[in-house]
C-alpha positions in Angstrom: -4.1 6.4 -4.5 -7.2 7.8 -6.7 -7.4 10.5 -3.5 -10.8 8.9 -2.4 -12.1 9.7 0.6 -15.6 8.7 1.0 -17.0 5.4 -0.3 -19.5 2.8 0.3 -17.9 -1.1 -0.5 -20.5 -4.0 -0.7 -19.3 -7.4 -0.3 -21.6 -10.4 -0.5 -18.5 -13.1 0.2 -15.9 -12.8 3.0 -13.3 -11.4 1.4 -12.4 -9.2 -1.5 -12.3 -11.1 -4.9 -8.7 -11.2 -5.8 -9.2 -10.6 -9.6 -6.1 -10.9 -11.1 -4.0 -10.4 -7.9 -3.5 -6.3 -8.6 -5.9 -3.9 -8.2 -5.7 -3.2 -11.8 -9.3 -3.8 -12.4 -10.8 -1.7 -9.5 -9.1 1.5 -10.7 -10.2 0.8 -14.4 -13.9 0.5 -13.0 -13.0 3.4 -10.3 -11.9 5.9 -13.3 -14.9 4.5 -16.0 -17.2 5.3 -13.5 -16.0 8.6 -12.2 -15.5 11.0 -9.1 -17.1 13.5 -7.5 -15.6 16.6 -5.5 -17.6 18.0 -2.7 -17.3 21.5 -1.1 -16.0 19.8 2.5 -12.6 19.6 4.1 -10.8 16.6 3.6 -9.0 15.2 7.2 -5.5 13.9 6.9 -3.0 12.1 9.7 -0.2 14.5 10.0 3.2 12.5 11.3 4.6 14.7 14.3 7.8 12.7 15.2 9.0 9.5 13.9 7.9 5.7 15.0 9.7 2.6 14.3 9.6 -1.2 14.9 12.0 -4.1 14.6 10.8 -7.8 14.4 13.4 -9.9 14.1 15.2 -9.2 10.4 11.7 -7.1 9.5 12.1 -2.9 9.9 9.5 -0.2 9.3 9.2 3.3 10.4 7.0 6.5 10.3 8.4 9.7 10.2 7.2 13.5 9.4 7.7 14.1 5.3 6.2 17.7 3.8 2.8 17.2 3.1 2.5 13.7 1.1 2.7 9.9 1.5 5.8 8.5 0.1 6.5 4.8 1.2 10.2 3.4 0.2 9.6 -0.1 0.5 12.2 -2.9 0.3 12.4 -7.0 0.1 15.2 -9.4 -0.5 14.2 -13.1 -1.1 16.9 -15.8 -1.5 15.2 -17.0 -4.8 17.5 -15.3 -7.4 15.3 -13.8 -9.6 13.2 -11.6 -7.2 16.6 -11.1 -4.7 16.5 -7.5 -3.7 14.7 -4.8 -4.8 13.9 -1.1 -3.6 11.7 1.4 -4.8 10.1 4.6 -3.0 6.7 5.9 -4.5 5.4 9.3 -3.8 1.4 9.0 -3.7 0.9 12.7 -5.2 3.7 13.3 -7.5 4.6 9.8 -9.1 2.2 7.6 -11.5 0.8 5.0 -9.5 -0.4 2.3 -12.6 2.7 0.1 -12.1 1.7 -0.4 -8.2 -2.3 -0.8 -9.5 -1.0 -3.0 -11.9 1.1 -5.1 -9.9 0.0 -8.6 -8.6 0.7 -10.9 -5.8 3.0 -13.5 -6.1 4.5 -16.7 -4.5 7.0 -19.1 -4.2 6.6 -22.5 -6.0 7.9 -24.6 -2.9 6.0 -22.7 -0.6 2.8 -23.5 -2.4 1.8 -26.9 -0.5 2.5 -25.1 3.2 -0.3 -22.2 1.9 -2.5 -25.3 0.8 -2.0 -27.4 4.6 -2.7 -24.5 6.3 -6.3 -24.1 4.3 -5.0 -21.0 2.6 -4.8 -19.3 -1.0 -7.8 -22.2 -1.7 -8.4 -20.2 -5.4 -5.1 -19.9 -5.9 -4.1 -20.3 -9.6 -1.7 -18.7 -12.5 -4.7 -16.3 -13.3 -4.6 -14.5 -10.2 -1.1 -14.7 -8.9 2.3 -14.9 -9.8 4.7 -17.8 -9.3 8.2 -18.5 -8.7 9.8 -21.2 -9.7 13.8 -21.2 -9.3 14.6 -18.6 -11.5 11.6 -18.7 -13.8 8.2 -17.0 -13.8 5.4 -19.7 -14.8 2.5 -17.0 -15.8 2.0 -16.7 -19.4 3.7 -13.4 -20.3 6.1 -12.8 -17.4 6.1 -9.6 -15.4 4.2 -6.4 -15.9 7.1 -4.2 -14.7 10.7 -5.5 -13.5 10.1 -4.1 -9.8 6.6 -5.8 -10.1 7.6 -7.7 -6.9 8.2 -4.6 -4.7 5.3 -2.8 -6.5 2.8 -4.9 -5.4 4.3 -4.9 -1.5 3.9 -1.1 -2.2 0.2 -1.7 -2.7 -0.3 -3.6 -0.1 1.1 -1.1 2.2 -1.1 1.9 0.9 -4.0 -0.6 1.7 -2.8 -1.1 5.4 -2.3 2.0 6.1 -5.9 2.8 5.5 -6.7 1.6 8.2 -5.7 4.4 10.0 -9.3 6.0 8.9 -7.8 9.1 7.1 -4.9 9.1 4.6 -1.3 9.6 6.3 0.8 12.3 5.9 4.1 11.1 6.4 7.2 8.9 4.8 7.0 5.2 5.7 10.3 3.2 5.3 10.3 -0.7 5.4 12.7 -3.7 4.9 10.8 -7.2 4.3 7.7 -6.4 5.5 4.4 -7.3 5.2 0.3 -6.9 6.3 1.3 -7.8 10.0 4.5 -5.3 10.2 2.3 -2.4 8.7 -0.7 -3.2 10.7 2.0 -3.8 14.0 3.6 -0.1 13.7 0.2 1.6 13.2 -1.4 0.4 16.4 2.3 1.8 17.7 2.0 4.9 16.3 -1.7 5.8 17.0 -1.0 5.1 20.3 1.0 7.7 21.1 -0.7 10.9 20.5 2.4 13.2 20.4 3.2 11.3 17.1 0.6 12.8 15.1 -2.3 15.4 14.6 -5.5 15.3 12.3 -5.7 18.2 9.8 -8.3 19.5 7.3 -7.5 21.0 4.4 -10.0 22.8 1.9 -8.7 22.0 -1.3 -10.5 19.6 -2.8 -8.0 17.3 -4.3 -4.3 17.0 -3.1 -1.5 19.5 -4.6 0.9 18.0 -6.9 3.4 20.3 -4.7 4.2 21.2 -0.5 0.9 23.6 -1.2 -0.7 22.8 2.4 -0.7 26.3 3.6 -4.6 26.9 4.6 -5.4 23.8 6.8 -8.6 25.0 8.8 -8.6 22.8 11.4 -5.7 20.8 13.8 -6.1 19.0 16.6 -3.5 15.9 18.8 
């Protein structure tokens, strides 16, 4: 989302510390600490033709969109207060603080099933929130009113980093999750009709469709 494309994480635990459940505090550090451009060409996943994958009530597709990364993302939960929401973010054109500043969140009943299966061990209010019926137990409530969706937004621009190179492309998903993203990704980059890598020379991505000079394409 900060248009980062070459960065060295050290970990000294198995996994990343959750902080507050958002990545709130990472981009505060990220923009206190401050970028640097280099003269190089940045490489991008271009979407070609459009992938999709159904798992059981679960739906997410790929599919060629200008020259950014928008994700429209939806979930619908039986609980009544998070029941269905939508939103579609565009990663170059749309402020991205209410997805940084979104935190993971939980059920209340499904709380001891996390705990028997030896997960979420440093779970707590402080780094997640929690549903309970049709209350929020945190102190202070939401962030945002979409914070739910927000945050499975962020999770999905994680994922799909895993592709190596930021996507080019629109992704569409209904109740998804890590496993769904991570599932049409290895479809996709299996099929090398669906996409191409491209290098561009601008330095930071165009608020706008600008990708006219790419310098390099290849399947």
């Amino acid at each position: 989302g900060e248009e980062i494309d070459n960065l060295l994480v050290e970990l000294d635990s198995n996994e990343v510390p959750i902080m507050d459940g958002s990545a709130k505090e990472f981009i505060h550090q990220i923009r206190a600490t401050g970028t640097k451009n280099y003269d190089t060409s940045k490489k991008f996943i271009k979407v070609l033709k459009k992938c999709e994958l159904v798992i059981d009530k679960k739906f997410i597709s790929i599919e060629p969109h200008e020259n950014d990364l928008k994700i429209d993302f939806e979930i619908i939960y039986k609980n009544p207060l998070i029941s269905k929401q939508r939103k579609s973010i565009s990663l170059s054109n749309d402020n991205l603080d209410p997805v940084y500043n979104s935190r993971t969140f939980c059920l209340f009943e499904d709380i001891g099933k996390i705990k028997q299966l030896g997960l979420g061990k440093g779970g707590s209010l402080e780094n997640a929130l929690v549903v309970k019926e049709d209350k929020i137990l945190n102190e202070g409530g939401l962030r945002c009113k979409n914070e739910f969706v927000m945050h499975k937004i962020l999770d999905c621009m994680g994922d799909l980093m895993l592709a190596n190179y930021k996507i080019l492309g629109k992704v569409k998903c209904s109740q998804g999750g890590h496993q769904l993203t991570n599932a049409l990704l290895k479809k996709f980059l299996s099929d090398s009709q669906s996409f191409s890598v491209v290098e561009f020379k601008e330095k930071k991505l165009p608020n706008s469709s600008f990708y006219s000079r790419p310098v390099a394409a290849s399947a």
